[in-house]
FIZA-356498 format. One record per atom (N, C-alpha, C): x, y, z; residue in one letter. Coordinates in steps of 0.05 Angstrom, whole numbers, plus 5000, padded with zeros to 4 digits. Atoms other than C-alpha are relative to their C-alpha. Layout:
<atoms>
XYZa ...
</atoms>
This chain:
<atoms>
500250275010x 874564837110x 497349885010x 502550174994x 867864477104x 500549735016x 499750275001x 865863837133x 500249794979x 500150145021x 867463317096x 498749705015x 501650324995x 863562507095x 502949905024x 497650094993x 870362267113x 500650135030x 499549834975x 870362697179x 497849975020x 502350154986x 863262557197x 499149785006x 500850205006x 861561987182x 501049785009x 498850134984x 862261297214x 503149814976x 498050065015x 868660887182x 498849704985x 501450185013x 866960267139x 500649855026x 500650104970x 864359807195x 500149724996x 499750315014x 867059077187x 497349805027x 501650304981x 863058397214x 500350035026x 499749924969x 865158487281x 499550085013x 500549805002x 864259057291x 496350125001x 503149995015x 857159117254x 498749755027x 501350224985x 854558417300x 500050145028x 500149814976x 857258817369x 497950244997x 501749785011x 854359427340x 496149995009x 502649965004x 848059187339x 499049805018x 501250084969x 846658757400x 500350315025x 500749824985x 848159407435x 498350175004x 502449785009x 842559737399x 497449785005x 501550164990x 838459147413x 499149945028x 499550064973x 840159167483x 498850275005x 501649754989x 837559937490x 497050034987x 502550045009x 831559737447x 498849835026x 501850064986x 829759297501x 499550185032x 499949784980x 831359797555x 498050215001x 502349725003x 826960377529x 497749784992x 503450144999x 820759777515x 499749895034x 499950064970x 822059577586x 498850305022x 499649724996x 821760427610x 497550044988x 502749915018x 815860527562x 497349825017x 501850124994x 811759897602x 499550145017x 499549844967x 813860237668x 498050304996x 501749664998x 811460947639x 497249944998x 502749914996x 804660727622x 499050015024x 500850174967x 803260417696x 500350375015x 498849704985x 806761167719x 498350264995x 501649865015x 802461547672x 497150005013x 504050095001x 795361217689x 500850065036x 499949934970x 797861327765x 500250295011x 500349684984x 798261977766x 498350264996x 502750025018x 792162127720x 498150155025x 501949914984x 786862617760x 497649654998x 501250235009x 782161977782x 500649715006x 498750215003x 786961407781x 500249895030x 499450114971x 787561347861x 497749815003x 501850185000x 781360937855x 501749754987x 498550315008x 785660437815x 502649895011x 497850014986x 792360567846x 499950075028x 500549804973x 791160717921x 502649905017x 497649984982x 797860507945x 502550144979x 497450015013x 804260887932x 501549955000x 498350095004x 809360527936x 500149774962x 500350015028x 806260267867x 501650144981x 498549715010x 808560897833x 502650055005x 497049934995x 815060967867x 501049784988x 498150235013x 817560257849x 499350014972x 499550035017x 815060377779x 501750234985x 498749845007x 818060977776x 503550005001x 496850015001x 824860817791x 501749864980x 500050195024x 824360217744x 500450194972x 499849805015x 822660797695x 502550124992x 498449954998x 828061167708x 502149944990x 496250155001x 834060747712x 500449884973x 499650215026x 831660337641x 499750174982x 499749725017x 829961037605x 501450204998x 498049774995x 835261417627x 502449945004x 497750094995x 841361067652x 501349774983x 499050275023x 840860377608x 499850154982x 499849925027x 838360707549x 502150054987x 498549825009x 842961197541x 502849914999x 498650074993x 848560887562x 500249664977x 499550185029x 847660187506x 500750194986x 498649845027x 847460747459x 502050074993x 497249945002x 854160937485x 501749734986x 498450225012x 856060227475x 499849904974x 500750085033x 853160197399x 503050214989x 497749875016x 858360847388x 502049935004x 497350184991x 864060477426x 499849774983x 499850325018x 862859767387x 501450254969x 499349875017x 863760277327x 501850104990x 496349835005x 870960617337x 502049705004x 498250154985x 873459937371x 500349824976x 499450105020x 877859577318x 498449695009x 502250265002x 873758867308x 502849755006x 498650134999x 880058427332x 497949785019x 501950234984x 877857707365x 500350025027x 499550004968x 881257947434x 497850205001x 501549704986x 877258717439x 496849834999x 502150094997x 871158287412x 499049795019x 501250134976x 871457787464x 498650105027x 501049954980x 871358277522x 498250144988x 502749895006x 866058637487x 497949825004x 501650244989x 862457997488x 499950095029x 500949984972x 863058057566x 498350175006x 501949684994x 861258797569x 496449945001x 502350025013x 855258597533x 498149795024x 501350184987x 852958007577x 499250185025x 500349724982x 853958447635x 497950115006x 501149784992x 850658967617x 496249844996x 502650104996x 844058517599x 498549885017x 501350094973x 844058127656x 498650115027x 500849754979x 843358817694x 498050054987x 501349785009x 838959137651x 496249855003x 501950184985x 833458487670x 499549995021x 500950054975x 835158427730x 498450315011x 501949794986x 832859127747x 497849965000x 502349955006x 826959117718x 497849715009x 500750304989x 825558397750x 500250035028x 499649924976x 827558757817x 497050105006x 502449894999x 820859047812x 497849755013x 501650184989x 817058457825x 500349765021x 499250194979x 820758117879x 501650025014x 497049984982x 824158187942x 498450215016x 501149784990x 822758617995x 502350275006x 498849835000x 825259398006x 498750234991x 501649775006x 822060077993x 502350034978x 498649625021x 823460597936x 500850175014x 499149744991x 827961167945x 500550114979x 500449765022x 826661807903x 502750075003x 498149795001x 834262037901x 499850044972x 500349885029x 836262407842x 502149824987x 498750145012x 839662107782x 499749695003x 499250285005x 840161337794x 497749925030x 501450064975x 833661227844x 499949635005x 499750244986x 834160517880x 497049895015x 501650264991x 829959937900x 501649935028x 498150154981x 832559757971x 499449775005x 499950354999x 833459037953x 501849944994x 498050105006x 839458637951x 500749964966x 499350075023x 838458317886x 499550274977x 499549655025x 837259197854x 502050044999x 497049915003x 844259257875x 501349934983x 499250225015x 846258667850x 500650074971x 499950035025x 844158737788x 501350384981x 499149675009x 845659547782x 504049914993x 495750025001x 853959307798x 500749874978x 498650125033x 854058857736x 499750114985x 500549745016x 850859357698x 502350164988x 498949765002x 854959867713x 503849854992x 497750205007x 861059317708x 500849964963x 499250095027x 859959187635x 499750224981x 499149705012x 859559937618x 502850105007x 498249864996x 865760047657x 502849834975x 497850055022x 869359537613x 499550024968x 501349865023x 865959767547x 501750134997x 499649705000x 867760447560x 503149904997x 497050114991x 875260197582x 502050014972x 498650025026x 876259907513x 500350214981x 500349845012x 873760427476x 502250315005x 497749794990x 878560957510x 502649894994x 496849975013x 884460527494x 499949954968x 500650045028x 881860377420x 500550344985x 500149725006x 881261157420x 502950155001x 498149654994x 886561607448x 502650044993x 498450105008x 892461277405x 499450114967x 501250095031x 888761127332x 498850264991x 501349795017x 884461777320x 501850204988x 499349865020x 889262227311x 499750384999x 501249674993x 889363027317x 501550224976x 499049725021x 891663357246x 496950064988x 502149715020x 887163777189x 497649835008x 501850135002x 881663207194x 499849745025x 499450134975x 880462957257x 496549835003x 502750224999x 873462357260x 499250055024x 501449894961x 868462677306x 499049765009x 500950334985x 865361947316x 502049945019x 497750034984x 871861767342x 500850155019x 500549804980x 872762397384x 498050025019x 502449974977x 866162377413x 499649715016x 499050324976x 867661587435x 501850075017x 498150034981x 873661787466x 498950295022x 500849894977x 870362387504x 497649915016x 502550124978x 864462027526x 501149835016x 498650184975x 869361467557x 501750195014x 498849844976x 872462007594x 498650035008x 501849944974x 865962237624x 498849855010x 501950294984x 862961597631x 502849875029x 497850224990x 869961337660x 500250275034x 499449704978x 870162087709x 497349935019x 503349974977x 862061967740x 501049665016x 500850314991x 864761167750x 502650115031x 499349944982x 870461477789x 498850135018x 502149764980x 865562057821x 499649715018x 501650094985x 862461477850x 501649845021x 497650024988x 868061117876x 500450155018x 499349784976x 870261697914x 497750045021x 501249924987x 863561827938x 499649755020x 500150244979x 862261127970x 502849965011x 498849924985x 868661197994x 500050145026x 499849814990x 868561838027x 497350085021x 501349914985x 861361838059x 499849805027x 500149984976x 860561718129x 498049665004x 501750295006x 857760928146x 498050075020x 502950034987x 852561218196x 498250174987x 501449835015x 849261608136x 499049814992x 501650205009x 843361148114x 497150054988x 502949885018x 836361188074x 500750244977x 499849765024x 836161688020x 502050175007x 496949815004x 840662178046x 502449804983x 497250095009x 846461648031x 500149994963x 500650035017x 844661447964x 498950424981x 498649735014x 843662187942x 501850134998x 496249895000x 850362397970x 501449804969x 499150175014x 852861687929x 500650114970x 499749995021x 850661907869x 499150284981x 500449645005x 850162697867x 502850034979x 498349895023x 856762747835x 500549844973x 499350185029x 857262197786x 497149994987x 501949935019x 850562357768x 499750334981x 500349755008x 852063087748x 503049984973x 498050105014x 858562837717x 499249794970x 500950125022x 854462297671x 499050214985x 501149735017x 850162937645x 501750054979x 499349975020x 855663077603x 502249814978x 499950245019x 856862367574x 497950114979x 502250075012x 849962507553x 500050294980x 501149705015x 850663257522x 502949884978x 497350155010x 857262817487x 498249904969x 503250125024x 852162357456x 498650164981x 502049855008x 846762867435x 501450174981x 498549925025x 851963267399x 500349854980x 500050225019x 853862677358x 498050004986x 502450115008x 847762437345x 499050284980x 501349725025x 845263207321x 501549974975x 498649935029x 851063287275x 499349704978x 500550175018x 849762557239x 497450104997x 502549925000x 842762657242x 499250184969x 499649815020x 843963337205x 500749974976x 498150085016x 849363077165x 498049834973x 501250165015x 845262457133x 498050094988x 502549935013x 838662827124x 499550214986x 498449705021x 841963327078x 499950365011x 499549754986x 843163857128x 502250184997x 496849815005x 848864437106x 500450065019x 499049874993x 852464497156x 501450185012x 498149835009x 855565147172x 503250065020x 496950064990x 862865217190x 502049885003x 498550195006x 868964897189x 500649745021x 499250224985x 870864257219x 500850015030x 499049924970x 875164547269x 497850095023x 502349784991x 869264937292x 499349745031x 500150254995x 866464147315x 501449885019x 498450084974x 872063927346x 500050075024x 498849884975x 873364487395x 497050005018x 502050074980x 865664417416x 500349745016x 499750384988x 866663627433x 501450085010x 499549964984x 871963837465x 500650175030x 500149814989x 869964347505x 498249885013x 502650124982x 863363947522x 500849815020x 498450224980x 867863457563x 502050115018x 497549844982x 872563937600x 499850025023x 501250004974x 868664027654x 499749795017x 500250174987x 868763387679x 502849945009x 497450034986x 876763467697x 500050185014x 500049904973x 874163827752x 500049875025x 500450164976x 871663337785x 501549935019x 499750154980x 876962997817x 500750235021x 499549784985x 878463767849x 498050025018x 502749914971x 871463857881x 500849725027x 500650244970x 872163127917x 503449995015x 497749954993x 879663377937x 499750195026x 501049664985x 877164087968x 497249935025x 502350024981x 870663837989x 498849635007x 500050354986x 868863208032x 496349984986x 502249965017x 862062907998x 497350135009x 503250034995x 856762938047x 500250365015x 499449584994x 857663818052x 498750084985x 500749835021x 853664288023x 502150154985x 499449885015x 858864597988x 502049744976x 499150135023x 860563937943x 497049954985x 501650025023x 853863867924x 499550314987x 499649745019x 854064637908x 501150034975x 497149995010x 860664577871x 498649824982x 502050205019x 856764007829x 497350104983x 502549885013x 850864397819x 500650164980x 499249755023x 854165007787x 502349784981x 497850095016x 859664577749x 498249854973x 502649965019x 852864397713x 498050194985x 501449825009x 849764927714x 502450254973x 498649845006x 855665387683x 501549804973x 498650205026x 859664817639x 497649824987x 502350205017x 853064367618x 499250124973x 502049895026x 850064807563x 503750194981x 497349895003x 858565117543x 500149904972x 500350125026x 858264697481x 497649894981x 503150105018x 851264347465x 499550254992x 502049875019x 848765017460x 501250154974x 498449885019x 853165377411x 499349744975x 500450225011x 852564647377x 497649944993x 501849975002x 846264707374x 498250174983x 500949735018x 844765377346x 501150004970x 497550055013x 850065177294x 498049814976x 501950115019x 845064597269x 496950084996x 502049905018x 839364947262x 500250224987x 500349915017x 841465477227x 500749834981x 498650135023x 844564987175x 496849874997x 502850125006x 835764617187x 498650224976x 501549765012x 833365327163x 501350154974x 499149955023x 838065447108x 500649844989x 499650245014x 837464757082x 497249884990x 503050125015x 832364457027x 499049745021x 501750174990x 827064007052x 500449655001x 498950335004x 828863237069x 498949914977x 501050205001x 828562727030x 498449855004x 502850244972x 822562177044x 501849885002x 498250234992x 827861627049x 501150145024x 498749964973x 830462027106x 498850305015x 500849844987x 824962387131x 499850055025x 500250024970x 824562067201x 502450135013x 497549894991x 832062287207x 499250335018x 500349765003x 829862957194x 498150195026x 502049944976x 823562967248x 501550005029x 498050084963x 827762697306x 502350215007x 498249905007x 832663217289x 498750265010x 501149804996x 828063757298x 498650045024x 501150044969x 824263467363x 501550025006x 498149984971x 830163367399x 500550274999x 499749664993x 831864067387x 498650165014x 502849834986x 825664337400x 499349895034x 500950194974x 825263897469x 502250045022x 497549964990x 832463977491x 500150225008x 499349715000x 832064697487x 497350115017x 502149924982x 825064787521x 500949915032x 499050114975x 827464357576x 501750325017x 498249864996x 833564867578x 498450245008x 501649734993x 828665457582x 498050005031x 500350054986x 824965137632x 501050035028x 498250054981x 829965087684x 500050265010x 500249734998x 830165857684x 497750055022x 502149914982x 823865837721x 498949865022x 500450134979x 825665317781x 499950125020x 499249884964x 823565567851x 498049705018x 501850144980x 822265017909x 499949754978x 500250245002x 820664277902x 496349944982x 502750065026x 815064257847x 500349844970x 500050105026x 813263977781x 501350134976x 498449815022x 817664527743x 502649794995x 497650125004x 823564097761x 499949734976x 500850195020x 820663427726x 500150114973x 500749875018x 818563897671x 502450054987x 496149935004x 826164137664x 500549804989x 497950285010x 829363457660x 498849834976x 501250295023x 823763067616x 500850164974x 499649865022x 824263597566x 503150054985x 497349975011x 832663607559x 500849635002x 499950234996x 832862857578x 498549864966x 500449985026x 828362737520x 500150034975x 498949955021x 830463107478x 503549734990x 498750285001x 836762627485x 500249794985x 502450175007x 831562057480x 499749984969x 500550015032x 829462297407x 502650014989x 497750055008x 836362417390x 500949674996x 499250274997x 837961707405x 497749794973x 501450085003x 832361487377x 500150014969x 499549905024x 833761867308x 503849784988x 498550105011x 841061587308x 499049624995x 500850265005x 838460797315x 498250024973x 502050065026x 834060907255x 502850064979x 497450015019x 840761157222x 501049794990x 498150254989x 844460547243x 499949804984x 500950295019x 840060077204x 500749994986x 497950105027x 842460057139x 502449915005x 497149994994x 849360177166x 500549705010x 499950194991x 848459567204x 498549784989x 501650305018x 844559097149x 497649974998x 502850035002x 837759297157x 498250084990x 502249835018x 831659537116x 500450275018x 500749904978x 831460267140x 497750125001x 503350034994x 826160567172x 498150224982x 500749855008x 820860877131x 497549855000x 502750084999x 813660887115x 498150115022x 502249854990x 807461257153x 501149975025x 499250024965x 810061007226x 501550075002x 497549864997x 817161177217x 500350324998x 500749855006x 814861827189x 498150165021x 501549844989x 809562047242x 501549915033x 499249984975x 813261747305x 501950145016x 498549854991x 818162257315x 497350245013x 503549924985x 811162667322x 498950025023x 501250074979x 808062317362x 501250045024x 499449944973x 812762237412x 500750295013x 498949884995x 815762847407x 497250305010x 502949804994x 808463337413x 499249815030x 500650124980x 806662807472x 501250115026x 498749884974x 812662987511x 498650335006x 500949565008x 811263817493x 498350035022x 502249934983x 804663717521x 500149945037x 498750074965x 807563297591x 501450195012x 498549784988x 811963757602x 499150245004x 500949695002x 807864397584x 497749905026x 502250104977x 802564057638x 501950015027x 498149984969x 808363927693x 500350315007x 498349674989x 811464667682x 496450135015x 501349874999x 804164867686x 498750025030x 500249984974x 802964517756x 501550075018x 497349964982x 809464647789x 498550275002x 500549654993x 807365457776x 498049985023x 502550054975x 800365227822x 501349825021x 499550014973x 804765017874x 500149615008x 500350274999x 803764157860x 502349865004x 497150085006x 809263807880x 501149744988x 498850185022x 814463307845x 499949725022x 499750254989x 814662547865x 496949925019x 501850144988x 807562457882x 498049904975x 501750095017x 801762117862x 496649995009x 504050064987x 792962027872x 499850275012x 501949814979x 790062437924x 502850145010x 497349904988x 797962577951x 501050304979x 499049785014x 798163107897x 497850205010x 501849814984x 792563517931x 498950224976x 501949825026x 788663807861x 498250065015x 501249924984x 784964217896x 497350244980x 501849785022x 782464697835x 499849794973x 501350085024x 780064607770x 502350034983x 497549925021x 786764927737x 500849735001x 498150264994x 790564427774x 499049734991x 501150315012x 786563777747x 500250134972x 500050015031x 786664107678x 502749964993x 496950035005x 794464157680x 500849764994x 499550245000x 795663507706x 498749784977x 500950245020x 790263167655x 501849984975x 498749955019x 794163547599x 502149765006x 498050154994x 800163217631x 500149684996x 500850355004x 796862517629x 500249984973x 501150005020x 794762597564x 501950004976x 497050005010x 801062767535x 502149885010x 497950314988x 805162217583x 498549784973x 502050175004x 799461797551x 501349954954x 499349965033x 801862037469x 503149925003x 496650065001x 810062017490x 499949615000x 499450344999x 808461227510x 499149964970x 500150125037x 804861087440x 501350024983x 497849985009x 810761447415x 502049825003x 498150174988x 815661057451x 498449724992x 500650195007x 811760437434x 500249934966x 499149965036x 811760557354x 503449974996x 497549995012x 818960667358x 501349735000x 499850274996x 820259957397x 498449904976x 501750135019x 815659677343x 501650014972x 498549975026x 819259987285x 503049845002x 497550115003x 825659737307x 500749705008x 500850285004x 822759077320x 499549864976x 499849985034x 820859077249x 502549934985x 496949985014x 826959247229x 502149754998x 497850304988x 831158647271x 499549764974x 500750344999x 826258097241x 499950104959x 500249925029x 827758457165x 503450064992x 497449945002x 835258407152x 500449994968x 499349955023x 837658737080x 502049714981x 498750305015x 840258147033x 502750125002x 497550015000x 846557957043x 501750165031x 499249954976x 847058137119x 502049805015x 499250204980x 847957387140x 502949924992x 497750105012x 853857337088x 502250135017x 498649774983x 856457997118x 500949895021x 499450054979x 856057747183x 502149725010x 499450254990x 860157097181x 502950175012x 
</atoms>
């Protein structure tokens, strides 16, 4: 049994619905233009050269965290809340607390990036969720993460009742209700871990213990997402394809399984032990790629045995093919981590990314769906491109210094280019940070466009 529209596809999307919908996508538009300011500043700082303009780092670290947390944790995470506004019936109660969610999560998603310029406290490089140590970063991280946890909340009970599990089961709907399990499993991880670690553990160690497991746990919110996103992607930009429905399901839910381990590792193992962040490591390393990739291989053969897009939905078609191509380099990448170098960055930007364009591809979907001209024309058309050859080249420049031994989290003179390879790597690296931001800036632009261009008969829609 084929897919059918009716199986893929989102459900007709009332007023409600559609208005939530699309402040959430508004809300990760300004997240990734926020992430994109941060990257150029991060970019030009780490530039063979640049220590003449940047000669302190704590520059770099606080913009980098900024980076981080608004390109990686907000982004991705509104997007979740564009697919949750989407399954969650449009009643005046679910839409009020959505209203909250929503405030919430904007008030956080400012204040971070407003944490940057005031208050005192160093940067700390941990992994996943790096911190500002300033009262009002916290601050504003706990509402954040407050108006995702009741998002998510709704969307799990809107879900695990209403979808439904005979012949035709709505992967939209399935992939809401497994992403609020892993989003709802990393909010517990974390719980447990501030719980469980020790109060004379302080500075970075703590905050990496904190958020080692509920950061390895979000990962596959995000390989949740990225599935989604491929199969519409595919779906809309007249992609065959191949296999039956069921096929679909049992990936989605297979890509979420692994996170009902969790509450076993923080049972067995106390947090701050090498063998829970082990137990975390491999539960990624072994379940992370269990479904995306099969899922993966799945839509591009259906790319390569399918006629040539449409122009009306060519950008679909580009973003569809970067993230693949970006996702999967990343993935190859990783293969060749040894030691604390630029291979690791190289790893993550390239599967992170990939993500990124994914996301990036479904918001251009969205538009019509949600009342808006969609996107087309020479920019819509070359910025999947752009960004997506920009990253290629950042990343093919990181993997290239990590092999010469350069390591990750520095910047200026602290990276010690000492040869000629090593400044050619790194320039590549600039050069191509330098094309992903113009990317990332086109896209904000296009979907700025878009906002201030609403399809007749939106405002009627919307009463």
């Amino acid at each position: 049994m084929q897919l059918e529209q009716s199986q893929i596809d989102f459900h007709e999307i009332s007023p409600r619905q559609r208005r939530l919908s699309l402040r959430w996508l508004q809300l990760g538009v300004l997240a990734l233009g926020l992430a994109g300011l941060f990257a150029l500043l991060l970019v030009l700082s780490r530039t063979p050269g640049s220590e003449a303009f940047f000669p302190w780092l704590d520059f770099f670290h606080t913009a980098l965290v900024v980076h981080v947390d608004e390109s990686v944790l907000i982004w991705f995470l509104a997007m979740s809340g564009v697919v949750w506004s989407l399954v969650i019936p449009g009643s005046s109660r679910s839409s009020l607390l959505q209203g909250v969610a929503l405030v919430l999560a904007l008030i956080g998603t400012l204040g971070i990036a407003l944490s940057a310029f005031f208050g005192e406290g160093a940067p700390l490089m941990n992994n996943y969720v790096p911190v500002l140590q300033r009262p009002f970063f916290f601050a504003m991280l706990v509402i954040f993460g407050l108006g995702i946890a009741l998002q998510s909340l709704l969307a799990l009970n809107a879900t695990r009742w209403s979808m439904g599990f005979g012949r035709q089961i709505h992967l939209p709907s399935l992939s809401a209700l497994t992403l609020s399990i892993a989003v709802g499993m990393a909010l517990l991880a974390l719980l447990a871990a501030w719980l469980q670690i020790p109060r004379e553990v302080e500075g970075q160690g703590y905050y990496e213990y904190l958020f080692w497991g509920g950061g390895h746990t979000l990962q596959f919110a995000y390989t949740q997402l990225i599935m989604l996103a491929w199969l519409l992607l595919a779906w809309h930009s007249g992609v065959r394809l191949p296999g039956a429905g069921r096929w679909y399901v049992a990936l989605l839910l297979l890509g979420v399984a692994p996170v009902l381990l969790v509450p076993l590792i923080y049972s067995l193992h106390a947090t701050v032990t090498l063998a829970s962040h082990t137990a975390f490591t491999q539960l990624m390393q072994y379940g992370g790629g269990l479904a995306v990739t099969p899922l993966g291989l799945l839509v591009i053969w259906g790319l390569i045995n399918s006629p040539g897009a449409e122009t009306d939905v060519r950008p679909l078609r580009r973003t569809l093919w970067m993230s693949l191509l970006l996702f999967f380099c990343g993935g190859l990448i990783s293969l060749f981590i040894a030691g604390v170098n630029t291979i690791i960055p190289a790893h993550y930007h390239g599967s992170i990314v990939g993500v990124t364009l994914a996301l990036m591809g479904l918001a251009y979907l969205l538009l019509p769906k949600l009342g808006f001209v969609p996107a087309s024309g020479w920019m819509a058309n070359w910025q999947p491109w752009i960004y997506g050859f920009g990253q290629l080249l950042h990343i093919g420049g990181l993997a290239a210094s990590g092999a010469m031994g350069i390591q990750r989290k520095t910047a200026g003179a602290a990276q010690m280019l000492d040869s000629l390879s090593a400044k050619l790597a790194m320039g590549v690296m600039g050069l191509g940070g330098l094309l992903a931001v113009i990317g990332g800036i086109l896209f904000v632009w296009i979907m700025l466009q878009a906002f201030l261009r609403p399809a007749q008969g939106l405002s009627e829609a919307g009463e």
